[in-house]
C-alpha positions as CSV (number, residue, x, y, z in Angstrom):
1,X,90.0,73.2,50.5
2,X,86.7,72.5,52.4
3,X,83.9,74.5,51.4
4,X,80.2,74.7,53.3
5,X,77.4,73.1,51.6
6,X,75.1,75.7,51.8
7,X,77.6,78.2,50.0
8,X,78.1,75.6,47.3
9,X,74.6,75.4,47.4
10,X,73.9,79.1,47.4
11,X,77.0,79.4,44.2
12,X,74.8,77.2,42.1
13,X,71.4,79.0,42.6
14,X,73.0,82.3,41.9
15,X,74.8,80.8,38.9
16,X,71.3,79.3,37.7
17,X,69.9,83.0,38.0
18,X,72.9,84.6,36.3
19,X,72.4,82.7,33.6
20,X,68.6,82.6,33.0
21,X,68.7,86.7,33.1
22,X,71.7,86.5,30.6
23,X,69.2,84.8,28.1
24,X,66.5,86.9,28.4
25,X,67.4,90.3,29.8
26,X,64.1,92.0,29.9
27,X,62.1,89.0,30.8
28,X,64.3,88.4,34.1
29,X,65.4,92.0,34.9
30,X,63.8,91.1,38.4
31,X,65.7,87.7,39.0
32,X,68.8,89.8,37.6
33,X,68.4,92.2,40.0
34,X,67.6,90.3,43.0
35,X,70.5,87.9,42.2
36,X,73.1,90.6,42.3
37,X,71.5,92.2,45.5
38,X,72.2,89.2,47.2
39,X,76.1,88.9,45.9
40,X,76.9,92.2,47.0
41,X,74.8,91.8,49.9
42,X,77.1,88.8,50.5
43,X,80.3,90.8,49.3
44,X,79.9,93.7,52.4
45,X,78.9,91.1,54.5
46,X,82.1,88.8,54.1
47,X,84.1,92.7,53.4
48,X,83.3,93.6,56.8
49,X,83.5,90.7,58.9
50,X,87.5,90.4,57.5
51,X,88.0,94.4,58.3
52,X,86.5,94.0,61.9
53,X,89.4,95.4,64.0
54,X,88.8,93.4,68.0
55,X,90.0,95.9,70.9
56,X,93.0,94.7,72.5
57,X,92.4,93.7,75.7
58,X,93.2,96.3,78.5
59,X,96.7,95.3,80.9
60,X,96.6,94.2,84.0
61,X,96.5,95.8,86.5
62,X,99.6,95.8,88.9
63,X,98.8,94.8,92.5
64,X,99.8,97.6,95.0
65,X,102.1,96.4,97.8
């Protein structure tokens, strides 16, 4: 399984966040906060692009004679 960098990258940040509002919940509400604004940013994000229905495309039309 490939994965980009920059997710991987982005994973690990998040992760770093998660944790340092865990350990003191009043002292990082903010980073708490803006971390899991940015996950469920990313969750409807990656949600809608996957239920993004294309139009078919239109048939031909037949040549008259």
């Amino acid at each position: 399984m490939h994965l980009p960098v920059p997710a991987v990258l982005l994973t690990v940040v998040y992760a770093a966040a998660l944790a340092v509002a865990v350990t003191a919940p009043g002292q990082h509400l903010a980073a708490g906060l803006v971390v899991l604004t940015g996950l469920l940013t990313r969750w409807a994000v990656r949600h809608r692009r996957a239920h993004t229905v294309l139009a078919p495309d239109p048939a031909p039309a037949r040549a008259a004679a």
